[in-house]
C-alpha positions, 0 to 999 in steps of 0.5 A, a space after each residue: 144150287 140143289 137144295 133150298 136153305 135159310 139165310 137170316 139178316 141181323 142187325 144189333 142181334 135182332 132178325 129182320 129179314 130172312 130169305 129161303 132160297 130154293 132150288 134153282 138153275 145158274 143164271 135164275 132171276 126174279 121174274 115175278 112175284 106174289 105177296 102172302 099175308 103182308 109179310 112173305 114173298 115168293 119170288 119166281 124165275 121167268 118160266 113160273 118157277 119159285 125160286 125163294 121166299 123172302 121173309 120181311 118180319 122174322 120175328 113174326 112169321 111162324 113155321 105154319 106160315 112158312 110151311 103154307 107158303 111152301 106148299 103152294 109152290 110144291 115144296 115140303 115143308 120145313 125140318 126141325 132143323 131148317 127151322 131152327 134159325 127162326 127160333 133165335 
């Protein structure tokens, strides 16, 4: 996969878990990961690179939110319309 993308999991029409998927290699797997604020968790292959951000409460996770956990692993932040899912 080349380029990162949201995927957002509904049940009875509410979001409950989301999941940003980064740019990665064929075969990458979660080696580690690192809690941020309660409610994101970034995953990272064996050689230390992010490879997603797990988002446990939509709901109650801003794009600032999402943005800072992106550039602590050197990702740009969030376009308006990669954000746009997390509005509904």
């Amino acid at each position: 996969m080349k380029q990162r993308y949201l995927e957002i999991t509904f049940r009875n029409g509410r979001p409950v878990a989301a999941y940003i998927y980064l740019p990665r290699r064929q075969g990458d797997r979660s080696a580690r990961t690192e809690a941020i604020d309660g409610n994101l968790i970034i995953d990272y292959a064996a050689d230390g690179r992010a490879i997603g951000i797990e988002i446990l409460s939509p709901a109650a996770t801003s794009v600032a939110m999402l943005n800072d956990a992106l550039g602590r692993v050197n990702e740009s932040p969030l376009s308006s319309e990669e954000a746009r899912p997390l509005a509904a």
